[in-house]
N, C-alpha and C positions, 0 to 999 in steps of 0.2 A: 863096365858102364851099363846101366840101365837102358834098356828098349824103349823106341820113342812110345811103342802099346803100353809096357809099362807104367813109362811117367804120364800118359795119358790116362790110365788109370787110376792113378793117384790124383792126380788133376783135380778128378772127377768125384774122389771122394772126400779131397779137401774141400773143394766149393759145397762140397753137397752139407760137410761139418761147419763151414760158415757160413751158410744159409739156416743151418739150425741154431748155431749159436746166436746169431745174429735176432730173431725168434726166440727165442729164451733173454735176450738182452732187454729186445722192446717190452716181453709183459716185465720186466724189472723197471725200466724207466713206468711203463701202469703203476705199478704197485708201490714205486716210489715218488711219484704224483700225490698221492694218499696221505702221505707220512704229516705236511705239513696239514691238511686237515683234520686230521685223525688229534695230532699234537693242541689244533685247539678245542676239537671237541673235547678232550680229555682236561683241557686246564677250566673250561665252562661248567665241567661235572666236577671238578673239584673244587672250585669258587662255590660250587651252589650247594655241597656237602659243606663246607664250612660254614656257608649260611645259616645250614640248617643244624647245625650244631650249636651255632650263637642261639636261633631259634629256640630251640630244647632247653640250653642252659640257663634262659631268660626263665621259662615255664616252669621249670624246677623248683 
């Protein structure tokens, strides 16, 4: 069986691995914050590229 120093140093480095994981989770929730904007700026620039390809085909 494990020494109580032991598992108290485990303890100490699991908390310390989920204090970081935990920080690598939050900038994921950031970064996927984004996603749904990012999603209509993308369908905005491809509305206004077909525009602009009616545009062009019209002048042709």
């Amino acid at each position: 069986m494990q020494s109580i120093d032991s598992l108290r140093e485990l303890n100490s480095k699991l908390l310390a691995e989920i204090a970081e994981l935990r920080k690598v989770n939050a900038e994921l929730k950031d970064k996927n914050a984004e996603i749904p904007d990012l999603k209509r700026k993308f369908a905005e620039i491809e509305s206004e590229k077909v525009e602009l390809k009616a545009r062009i085909a019209e002048l042709l």
